[in-house]
C-alpha positions as CSV (number, residue, x, y, z in Angstrom):
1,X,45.4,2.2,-46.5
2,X,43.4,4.4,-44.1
3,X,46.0,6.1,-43.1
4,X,47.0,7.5,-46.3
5,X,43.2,9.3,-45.8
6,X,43.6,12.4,-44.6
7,X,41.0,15.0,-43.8
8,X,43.4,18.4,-43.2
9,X,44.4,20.9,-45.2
10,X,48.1,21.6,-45.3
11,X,50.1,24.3,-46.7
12,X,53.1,23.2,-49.0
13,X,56.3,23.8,-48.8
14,X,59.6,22.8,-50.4
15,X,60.9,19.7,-49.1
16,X,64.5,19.0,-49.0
17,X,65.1,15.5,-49.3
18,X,67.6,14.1,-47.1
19,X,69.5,10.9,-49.5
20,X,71.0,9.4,-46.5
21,X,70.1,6.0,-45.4
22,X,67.3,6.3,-42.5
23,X,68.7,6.2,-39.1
24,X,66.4,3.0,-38.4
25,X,66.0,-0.9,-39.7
26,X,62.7,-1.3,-37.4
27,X,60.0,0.6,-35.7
28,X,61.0,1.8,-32.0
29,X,58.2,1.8,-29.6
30,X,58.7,3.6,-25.9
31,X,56.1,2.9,-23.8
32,X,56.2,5.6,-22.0
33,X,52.8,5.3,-20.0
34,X,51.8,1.9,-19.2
35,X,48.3,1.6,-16.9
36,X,48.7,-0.7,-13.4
37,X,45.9,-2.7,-14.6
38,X,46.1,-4.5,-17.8
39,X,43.7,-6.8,-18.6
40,X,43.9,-7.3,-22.4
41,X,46.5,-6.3,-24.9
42,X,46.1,-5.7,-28.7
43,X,46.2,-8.7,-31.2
44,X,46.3,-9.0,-35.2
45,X,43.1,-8.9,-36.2
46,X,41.6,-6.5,-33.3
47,X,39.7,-3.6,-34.0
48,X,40.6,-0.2,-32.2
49,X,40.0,2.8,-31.5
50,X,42.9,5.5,-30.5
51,X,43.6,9.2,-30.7
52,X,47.5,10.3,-31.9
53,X,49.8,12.9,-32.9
54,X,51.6,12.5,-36.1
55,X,55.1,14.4,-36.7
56,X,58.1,14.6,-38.5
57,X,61.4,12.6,-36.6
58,X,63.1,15.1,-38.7
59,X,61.8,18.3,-37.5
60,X,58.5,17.6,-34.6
61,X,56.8,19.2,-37.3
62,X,52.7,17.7,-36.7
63,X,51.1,16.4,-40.4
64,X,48.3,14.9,-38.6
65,X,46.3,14.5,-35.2
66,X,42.9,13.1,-34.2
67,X,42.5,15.0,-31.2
68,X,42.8,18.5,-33.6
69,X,39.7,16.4,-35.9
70,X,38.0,16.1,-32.3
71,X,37.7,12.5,-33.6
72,X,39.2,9.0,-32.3
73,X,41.0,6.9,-35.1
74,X,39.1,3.3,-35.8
75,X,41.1,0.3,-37.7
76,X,41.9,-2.8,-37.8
77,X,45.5,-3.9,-36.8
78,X,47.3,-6.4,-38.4
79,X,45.3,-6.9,-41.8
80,X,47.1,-4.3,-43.9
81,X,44.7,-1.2,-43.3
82,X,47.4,0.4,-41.3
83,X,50.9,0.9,-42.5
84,X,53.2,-1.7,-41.4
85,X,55.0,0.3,-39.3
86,X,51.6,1.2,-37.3
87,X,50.4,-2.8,-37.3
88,X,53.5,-3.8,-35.9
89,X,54.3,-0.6,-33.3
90,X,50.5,-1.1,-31.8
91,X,50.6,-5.0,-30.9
92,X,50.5,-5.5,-27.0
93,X,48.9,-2.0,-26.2
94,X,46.9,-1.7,-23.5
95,X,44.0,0.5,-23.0
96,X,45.3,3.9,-21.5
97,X,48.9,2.8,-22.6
98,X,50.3,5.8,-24.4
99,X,53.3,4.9,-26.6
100,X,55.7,6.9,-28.7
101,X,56.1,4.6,-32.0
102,X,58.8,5.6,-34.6
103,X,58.4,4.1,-38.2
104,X,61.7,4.5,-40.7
105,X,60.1,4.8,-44.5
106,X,60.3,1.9,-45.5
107,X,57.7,0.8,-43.0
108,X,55.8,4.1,-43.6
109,X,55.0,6.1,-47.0
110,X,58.6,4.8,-48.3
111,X,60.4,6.7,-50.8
112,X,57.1,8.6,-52.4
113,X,55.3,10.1,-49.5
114,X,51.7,10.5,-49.8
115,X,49.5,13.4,-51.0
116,X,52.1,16.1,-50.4
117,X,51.8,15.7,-46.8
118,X,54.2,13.2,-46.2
119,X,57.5,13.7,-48.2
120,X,59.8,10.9,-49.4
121,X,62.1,8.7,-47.2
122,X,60.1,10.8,-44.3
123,X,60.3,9.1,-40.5
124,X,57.2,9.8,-39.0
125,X,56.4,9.5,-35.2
126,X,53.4,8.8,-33.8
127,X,52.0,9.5,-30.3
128,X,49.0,7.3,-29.4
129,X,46.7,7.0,-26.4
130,X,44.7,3.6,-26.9
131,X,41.1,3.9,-26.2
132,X,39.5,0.4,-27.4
133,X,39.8,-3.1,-28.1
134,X,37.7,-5.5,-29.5
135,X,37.4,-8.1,-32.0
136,X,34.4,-9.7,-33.5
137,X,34.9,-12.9,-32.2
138,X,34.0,-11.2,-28.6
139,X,30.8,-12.3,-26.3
140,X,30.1,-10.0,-23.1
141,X,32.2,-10.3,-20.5
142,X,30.7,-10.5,-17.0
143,X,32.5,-10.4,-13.9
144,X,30.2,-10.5,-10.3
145,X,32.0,-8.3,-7.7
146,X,29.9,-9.6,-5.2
147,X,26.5,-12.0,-5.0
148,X,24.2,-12.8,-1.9
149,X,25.2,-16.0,-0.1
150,X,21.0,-16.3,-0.3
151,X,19.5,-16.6,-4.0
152,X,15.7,-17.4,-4.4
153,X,15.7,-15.9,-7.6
154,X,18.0,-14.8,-10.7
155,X,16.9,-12.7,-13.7
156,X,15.1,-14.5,-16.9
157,X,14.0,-13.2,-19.9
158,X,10.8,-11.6,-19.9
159,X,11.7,-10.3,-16.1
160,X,11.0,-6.5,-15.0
161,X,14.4,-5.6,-13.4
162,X,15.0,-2.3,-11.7
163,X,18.8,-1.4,-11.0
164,X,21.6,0.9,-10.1
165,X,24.8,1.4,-12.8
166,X,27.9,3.3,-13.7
167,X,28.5,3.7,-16.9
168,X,32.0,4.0,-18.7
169,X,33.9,4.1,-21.6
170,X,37.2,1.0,-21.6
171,X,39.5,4.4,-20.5
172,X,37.1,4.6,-17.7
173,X,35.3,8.1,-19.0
174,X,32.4,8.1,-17.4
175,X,29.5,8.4,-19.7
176,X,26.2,7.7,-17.4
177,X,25.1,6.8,-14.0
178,X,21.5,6.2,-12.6
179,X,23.0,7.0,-9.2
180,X,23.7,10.6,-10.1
181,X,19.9,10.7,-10.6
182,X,18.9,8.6,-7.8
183,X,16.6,6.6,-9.6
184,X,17.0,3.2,-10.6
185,X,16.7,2.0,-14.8
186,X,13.4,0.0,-14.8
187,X,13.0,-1.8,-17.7
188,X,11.9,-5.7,-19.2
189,X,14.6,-8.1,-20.2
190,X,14.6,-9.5,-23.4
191,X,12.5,-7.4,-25.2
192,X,14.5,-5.1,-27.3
193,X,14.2,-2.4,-24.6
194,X,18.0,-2.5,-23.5
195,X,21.3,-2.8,-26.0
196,X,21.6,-6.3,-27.2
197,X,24.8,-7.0,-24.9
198,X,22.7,-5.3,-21.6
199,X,20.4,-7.4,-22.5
200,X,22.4,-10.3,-22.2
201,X,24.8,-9.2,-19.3
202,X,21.5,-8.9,-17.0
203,X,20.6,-11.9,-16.9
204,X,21.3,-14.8,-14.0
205,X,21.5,-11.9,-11.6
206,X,20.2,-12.4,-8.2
207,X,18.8,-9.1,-6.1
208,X,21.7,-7.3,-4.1
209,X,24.0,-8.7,-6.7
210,X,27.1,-6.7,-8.4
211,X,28.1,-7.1,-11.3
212,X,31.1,-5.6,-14.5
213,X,29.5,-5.9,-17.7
214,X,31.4,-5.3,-20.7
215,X,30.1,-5.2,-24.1
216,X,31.5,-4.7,-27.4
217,X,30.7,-2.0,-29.9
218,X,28.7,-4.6,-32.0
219,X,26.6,-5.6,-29.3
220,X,26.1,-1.9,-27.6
221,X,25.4,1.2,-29.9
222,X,27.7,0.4,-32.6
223,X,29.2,2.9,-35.3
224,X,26.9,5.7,-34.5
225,X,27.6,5.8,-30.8
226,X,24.5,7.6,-28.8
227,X,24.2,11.2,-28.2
228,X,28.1,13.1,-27.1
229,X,29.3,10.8,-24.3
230,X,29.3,7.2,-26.3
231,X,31.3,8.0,-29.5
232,X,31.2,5.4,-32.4
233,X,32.6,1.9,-31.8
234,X,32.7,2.0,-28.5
235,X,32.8,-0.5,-26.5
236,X,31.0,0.0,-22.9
237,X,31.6,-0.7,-19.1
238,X,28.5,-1.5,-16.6
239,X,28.8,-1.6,-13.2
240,X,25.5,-2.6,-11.9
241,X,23.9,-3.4,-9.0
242,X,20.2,-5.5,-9.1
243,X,17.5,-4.0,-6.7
244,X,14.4,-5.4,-7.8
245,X,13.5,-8.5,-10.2
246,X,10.0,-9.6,-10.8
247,X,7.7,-11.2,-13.5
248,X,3.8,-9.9,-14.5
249,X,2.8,-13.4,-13.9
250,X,4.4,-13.3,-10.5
251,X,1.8,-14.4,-7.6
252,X,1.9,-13.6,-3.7
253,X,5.0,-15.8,-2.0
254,X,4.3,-16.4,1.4
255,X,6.7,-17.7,3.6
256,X,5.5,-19.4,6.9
257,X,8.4,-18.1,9.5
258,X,6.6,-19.5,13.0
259,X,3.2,-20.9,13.9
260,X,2.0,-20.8,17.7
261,X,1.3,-24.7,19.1
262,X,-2.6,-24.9,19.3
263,X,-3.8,-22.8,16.8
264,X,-7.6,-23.1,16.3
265,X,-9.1,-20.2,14.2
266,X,-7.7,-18.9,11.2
267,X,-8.2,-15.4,9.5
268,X,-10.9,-15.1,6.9
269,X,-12.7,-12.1,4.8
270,X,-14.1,-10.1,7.0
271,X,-11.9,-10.1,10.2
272,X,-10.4,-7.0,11.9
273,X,-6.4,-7.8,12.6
274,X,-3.9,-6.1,14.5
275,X,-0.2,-6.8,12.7
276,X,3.1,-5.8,13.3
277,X,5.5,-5.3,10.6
278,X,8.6,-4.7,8.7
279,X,8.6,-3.6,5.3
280,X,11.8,-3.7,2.9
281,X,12.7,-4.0,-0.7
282,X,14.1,-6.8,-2.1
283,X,17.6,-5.5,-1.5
284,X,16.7,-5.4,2.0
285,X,16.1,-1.3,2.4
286,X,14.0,-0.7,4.5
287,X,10.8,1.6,3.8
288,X,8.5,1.7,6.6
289,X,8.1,-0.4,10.1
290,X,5.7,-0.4,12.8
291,X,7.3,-1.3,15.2
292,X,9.3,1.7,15.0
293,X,6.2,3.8,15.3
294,X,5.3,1.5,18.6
295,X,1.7,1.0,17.2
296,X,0.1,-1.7,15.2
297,X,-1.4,-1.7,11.9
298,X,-4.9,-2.2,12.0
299,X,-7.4,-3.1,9.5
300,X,-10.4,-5.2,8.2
301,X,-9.2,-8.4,5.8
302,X,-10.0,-8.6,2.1
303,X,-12.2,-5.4,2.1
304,X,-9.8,-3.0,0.0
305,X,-8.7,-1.2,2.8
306,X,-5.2,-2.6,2.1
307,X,-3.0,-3.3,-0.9
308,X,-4.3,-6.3,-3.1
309,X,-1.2,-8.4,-2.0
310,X,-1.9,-7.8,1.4
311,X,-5.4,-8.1,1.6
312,X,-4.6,-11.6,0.1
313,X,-1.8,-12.7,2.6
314,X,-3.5,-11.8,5.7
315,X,-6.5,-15.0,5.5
316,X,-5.7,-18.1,6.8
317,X,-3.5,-16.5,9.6
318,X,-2.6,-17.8,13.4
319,X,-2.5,-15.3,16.0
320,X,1.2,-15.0,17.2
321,X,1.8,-16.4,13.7
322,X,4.9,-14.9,12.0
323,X,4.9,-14.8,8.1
324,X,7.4,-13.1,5.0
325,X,5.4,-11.9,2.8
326,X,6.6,-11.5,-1.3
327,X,4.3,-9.1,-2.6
328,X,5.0,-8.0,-6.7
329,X,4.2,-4.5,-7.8
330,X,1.1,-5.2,-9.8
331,X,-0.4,-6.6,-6.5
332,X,1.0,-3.6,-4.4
333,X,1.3,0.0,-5.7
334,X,2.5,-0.6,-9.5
335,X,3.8,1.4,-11.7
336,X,3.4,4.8,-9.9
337,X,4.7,3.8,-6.5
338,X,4.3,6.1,-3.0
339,X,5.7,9.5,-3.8
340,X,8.9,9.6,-1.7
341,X,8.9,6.3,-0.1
342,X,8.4,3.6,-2.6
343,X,9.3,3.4,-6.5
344,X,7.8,2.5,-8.7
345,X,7.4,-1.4,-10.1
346,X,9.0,-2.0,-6.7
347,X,8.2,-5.6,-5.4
348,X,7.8,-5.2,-1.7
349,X,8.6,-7.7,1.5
350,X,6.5,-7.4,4.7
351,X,8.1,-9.4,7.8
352,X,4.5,-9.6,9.4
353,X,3.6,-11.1,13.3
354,X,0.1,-10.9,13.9
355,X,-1.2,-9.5,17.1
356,X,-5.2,-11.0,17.4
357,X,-8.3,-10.7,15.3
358,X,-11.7,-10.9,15.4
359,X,-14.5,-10.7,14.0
360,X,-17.5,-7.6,14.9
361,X,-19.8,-10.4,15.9
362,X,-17.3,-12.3,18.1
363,X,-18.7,-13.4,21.6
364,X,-17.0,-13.2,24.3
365,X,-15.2,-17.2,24.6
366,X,-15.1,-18.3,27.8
367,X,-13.1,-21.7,28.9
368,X,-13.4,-23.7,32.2
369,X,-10.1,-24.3,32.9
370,X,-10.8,-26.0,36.6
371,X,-14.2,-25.9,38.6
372,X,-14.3,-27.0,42.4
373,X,-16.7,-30.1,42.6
374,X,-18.2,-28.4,46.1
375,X,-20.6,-25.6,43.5
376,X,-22.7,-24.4,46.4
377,X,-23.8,-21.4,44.6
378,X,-22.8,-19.0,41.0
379,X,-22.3,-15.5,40.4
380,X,-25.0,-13.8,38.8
381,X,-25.9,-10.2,38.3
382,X,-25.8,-7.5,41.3
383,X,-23.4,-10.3,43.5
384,X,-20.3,-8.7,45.1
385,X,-17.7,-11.1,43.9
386,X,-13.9,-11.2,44.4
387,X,-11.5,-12.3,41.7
388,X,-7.5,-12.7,41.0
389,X,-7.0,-12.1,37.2
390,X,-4.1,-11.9,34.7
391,X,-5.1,-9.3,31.8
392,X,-3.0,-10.0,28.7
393,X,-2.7,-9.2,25.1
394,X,-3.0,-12.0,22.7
395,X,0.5,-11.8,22.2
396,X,0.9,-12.6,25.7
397,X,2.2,-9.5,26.9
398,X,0.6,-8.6,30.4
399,X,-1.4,-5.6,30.9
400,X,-2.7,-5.9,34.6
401,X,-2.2,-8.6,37.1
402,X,-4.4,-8.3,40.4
403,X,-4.2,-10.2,44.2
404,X,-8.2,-10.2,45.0
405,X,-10.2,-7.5,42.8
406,X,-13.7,-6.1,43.1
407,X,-14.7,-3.1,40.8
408,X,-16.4,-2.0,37.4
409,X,-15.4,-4.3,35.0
410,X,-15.6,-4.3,31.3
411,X,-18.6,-6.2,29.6
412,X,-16.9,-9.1,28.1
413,X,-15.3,-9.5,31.9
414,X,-18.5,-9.1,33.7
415,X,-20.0,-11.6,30.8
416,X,-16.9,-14.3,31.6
417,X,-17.4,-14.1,35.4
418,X,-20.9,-14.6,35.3
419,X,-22.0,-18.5,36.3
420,X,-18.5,-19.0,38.4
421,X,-18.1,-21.3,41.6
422,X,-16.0,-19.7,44.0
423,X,-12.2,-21.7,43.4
424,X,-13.4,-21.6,39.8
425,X,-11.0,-20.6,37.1
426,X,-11.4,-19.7,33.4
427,X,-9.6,-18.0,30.5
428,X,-11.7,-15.8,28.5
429,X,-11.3,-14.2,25.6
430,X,-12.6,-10.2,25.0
431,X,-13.0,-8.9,21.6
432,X,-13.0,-5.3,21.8
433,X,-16.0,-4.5,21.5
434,X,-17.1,-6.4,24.4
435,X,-13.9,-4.6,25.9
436,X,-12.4,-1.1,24.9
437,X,-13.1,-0.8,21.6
438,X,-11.4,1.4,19.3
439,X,-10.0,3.4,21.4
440,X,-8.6,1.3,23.8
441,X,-7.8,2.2,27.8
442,X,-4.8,3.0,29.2
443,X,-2.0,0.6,28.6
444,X,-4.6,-1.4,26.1
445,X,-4.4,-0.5,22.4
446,X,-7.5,0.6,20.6
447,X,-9.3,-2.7,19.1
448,X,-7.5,-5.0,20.8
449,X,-8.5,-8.3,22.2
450,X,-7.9,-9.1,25.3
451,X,-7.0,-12.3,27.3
452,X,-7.8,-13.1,31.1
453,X,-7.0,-15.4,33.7
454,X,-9.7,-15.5,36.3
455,X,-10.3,-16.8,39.2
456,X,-13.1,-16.3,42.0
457,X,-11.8,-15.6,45.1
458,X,-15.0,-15.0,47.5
459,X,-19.1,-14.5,46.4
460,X,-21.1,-12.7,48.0
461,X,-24.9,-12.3,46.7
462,X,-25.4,-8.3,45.4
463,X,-27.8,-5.9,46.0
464,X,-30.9,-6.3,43.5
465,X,-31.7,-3.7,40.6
466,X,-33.2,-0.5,42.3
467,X,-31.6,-0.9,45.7
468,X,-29.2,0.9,47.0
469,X,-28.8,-1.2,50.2
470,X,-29.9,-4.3,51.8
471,X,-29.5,-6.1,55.3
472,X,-28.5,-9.0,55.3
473,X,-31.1,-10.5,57.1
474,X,-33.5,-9.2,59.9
475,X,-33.2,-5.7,60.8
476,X,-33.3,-3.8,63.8
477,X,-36.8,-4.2,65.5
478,X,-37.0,-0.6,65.8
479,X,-34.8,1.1,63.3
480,X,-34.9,4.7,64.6
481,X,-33.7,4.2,68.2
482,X,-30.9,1.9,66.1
483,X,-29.9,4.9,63.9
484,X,-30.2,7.5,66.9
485,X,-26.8,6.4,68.4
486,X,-26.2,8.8,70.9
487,X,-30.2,9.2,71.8
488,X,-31.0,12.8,71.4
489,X,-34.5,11.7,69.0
490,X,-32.5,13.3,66.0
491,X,-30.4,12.0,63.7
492,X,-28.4,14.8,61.5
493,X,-26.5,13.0,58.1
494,X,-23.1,12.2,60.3
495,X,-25.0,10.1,62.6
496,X,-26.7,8.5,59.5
497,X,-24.0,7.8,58.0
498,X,-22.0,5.8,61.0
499,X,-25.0,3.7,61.5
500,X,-24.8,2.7,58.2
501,X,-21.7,1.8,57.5
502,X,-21.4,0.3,61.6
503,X,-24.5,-2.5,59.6
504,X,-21.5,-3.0,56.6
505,X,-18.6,-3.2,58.7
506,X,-20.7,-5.7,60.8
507,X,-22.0,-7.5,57.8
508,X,-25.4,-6.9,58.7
509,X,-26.1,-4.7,55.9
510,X,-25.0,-4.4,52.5
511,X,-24.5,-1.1,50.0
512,X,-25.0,-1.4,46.2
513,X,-21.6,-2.6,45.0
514,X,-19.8,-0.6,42.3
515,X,-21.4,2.7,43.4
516,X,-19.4,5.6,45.7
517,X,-20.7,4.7,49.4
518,X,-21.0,8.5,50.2
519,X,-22.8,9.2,47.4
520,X,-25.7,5.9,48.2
521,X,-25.6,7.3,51.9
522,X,-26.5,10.8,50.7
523,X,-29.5,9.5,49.1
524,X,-30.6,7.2,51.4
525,X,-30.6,10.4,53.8
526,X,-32.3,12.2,51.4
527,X,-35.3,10.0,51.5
528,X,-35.4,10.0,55.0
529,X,-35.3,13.4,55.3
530,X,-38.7,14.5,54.1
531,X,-38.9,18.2,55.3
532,X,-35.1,18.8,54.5
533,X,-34.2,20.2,57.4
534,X,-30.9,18.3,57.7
535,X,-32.0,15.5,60.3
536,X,-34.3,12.8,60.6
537,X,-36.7,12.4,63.6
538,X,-38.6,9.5,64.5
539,X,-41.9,10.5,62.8
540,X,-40.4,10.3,59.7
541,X,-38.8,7.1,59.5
542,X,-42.5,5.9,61.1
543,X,-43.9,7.9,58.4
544,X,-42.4,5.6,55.9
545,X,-44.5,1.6,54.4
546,X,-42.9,-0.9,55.4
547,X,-41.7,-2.1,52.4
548,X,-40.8,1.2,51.3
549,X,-38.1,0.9,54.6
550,X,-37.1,-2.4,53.6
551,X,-36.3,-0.9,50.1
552,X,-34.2,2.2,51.5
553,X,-32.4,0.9,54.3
């Protein structure tokens, strides 16, 4: 029997027998510490593993302990490897019970004793704190603590899972945790990497789910144990929570979230895009966004600038077209992660809107959304035009909104107003390097595309290359008496200057649009005023050909 194996040394004495009948018919048990939670009790035929204190009733004098061996005590109960006594005083223990069990002698060592350590008709007493149960009939026991209401996926064999645990003995010793090194366990299912019941407990799981896993000696590290916290024949408690799951043959999953009505183009190799995005793990943590950096992310499509996964997702996209994007670690950053932000073997989730693309040799796309069928006449090059516009992104949110404008415009604008009726309206479409370009303008990002309403308001025909103003029409007979508007035969750059812009105001004349008035007038003086003395006299206007007059003023 293996309790009449003993490992201690003890010092003899005499031993007075005591020849009266023993005081008991049966073993006593006083469960004197009994756990809340009991969720399975000891049966013939399980295997456990306890620690005790053996003494005398007679005396309290100790012949044996485990906890002085440093050493839990391992048997099988109810199969005759334990005195009867001990079979019968440890059925219906719990794990963490502590019971006091008192065996009379003849369900002990009787009247011989055993190897001088336990004398004749002796009633022994035995103090035992159950550790373990488990019988080889046992499977793993899983119980889920919680599971997403949302399950694409649950673990298979062959799957690389990365997860969170607590590890503990059935007393609930803790033995390990991944937590306390903030790092999950990575590892392949199914492959001999894990214990034989881990293996098995993990699968089924879904990502975010929680799980108890409880595996028996047999099926964990057996009668060796591992290293000082998992002694032999233990059997071992998982708590574990799934972070990541996926499969080295996994592909990209795309998820189509929204499509824009009217969609027309399409992304391909070789397009610049704007994006917006959220990225996550698979548990849902977040690890980066830009939205929360208020700025896009910008880059060409399937020319390596990006993560494989990505460069992959981002053809065949809408503008304003919303997508969830799966993207597995050996298409993202593998095995070695992002220092600080993403783990390794982490499968990543992009929640993606995409701004506008286009492509570097884009023109500018001009529609004719309604044209007056009165045309008298088109804007063309040097005309003073007005114009009411909306300036959006292709998103649709609005940049600039104008009543009548006339100023500098941007190429692709002065490309899409070019060839307009006046009631005429258009939408037209600016890549940016017809607009801003990378670096964008105010309240419009850098490489951003830009969308505008237009309509022209008025036309009127410009000033041609090289002039800087024109009449419109005859002018005066004799232009210096004109200019000489108070009649003194001088005419200093004040007087100049209110003749000139009397001819605008009375739309008989015309500066070059686009360019500071003051500064065309200076010039204009400047020409006129050959001996730069501050006026012009009426020798040197006459001074000047004809055509040369015609050109100036």
């Amino acid at each position: 029997m293996d309790l009449t194996i003993f490992t201690l040394v003890f010092c003899l004495h005499d031993v007075f027998v005591n020849c009266n009948p023993a005081p008991f018919v049966d073993v006593v048990v006083d469960r004197y510490e009994i756990p809340t939670v009991c969720p399975r009790e000891v049966e013939t035929e399980d295997f456990i593993r306890y620690h005790f204190n053996g003494t005398f009733y007679a005396d309290g004098k100790k012949f044996d302990s485990s906890h002085d061996r440093g050493k839990a005590f391992i048997s099988q109960v109810g199969l005759g490897r334990l005195i009867t006594g001990m079979d019968r005083g440890l059925q219906g223990m719990c794990v963490n019970e502590q019971r006091r069990i008192t065996i009379p002698p003849h369900l002990a060592y009787g009247s011989i004793g055993t190897g001088g350590v336990v004398p004749p008709d002796a009633v022994l007493v035995y103090d035992v704190l159950l550790l373990d149960i488990w019988n080889t009939e046992d499977k793993v026991q899983i119980r889920t603590l919680h599971k997403p209401t949302s399950c694409h996926r649950s673990t298979a064999a062959s799957d690389f899972v990365r997860y969170h645990y607590n590890g503990t003995l059935l007393t609930g010793a803790a033995f390990d945790s991944s937590y306390s090194r903030n790092a999950t366990y990575d590892t392949y299912l199914g492959q001999g990497d894990l214990i034989k019941g881990m293996d098995e407990g993990l699968l089924g799981m879904c990502v975010g789910e929680r799980r108890i896993i409880i595996v028996p000696p047999f099926l964990a590290y057996g009668e060796t144990g591992h290293g000082t916290e998992i002694p032999p024949q233990a059997s071992l408690v998982f708590e574990v929570l799934l972070v990541d799951v996926f499969n080295p043959t996994d592909d990209l999953i795309v998820e189509v979230k929204e499509v824009p009505e009217g969609c027309t183009r399409r992304t391909a190799t070789g397009d610049y895009i704007r994006y917006h995005y959220n990225g996550t793990f698979q548990d849902g943590t977040a690890f980066d966004s830009s939205y929360k950096r208020n700025s896009t992310y910008n880059t060409y499509i399937d020319m390596g600038y990006v993560i494989r996964g990505m460069d992959k997702a981002l053809q065949g996209l809408c503008t304003g077209e919303k997508r969830r994007i799966i993207i597995p670690p050996h298409m993202a950053y593998g095995e070695a992660g992002v220092d600080h932000l993403i783990p390794g073997s982490a499968v990543l989730v992009f929640d993606i809107q995409v701004i506008d693309f286009h492509n570097p040799k884009d023109p500018v796309d001009i529609k004719v959304t309604h044209k007056p069928q009165d045309c008298k006449g088109t804007s063309e090059a040097d005309d003073l035009i007005q114009y009411r516009y909306n300036c959006s992104l292709m998103d649709g949110t609005l940049l600039y909104s104008s009543m009548p404008a006339c100023s500098e415009v941007i190429p692709g604008l002065e490309e899409g107003l070019g060839g307009m009726c006046v009631g005429e309206k258009r939408e037209v479409v600016v890549p940016p390097h017809w607009g801003h370009g990378e670096n964008g303008a105010g309240e419009v990002p850098s490489s951003a595309v830009l969308f505008f309403e237009l309509e022209l308001v008025e036309l009127n025909k410009g000033v041609p290359d090289g002039y800087m103003f024109v009449w419109l029409g005859d002018g005066p007979d004799l232009l210096f008496p004109a200019m000489d508007l108070n009649g003194d035969k001088e005419v200093p750059r004040e007087e100049f200057t209110a003749f000139i812009m009397r001819q605008v105001e009375e739309g008989k004349g015309r500066l070059r649009p686009g360019v500071d008035a003051d500064s065309i007038i200076q010039d204009m003086f400047n020409n006129q005023d050959h001996n730069k003395d501050g006026k012009i006299v009426e020798n040197e206007v006459e001074e000047e050909p004809e055509q040369a007059k015609r050109d100036e003023l």
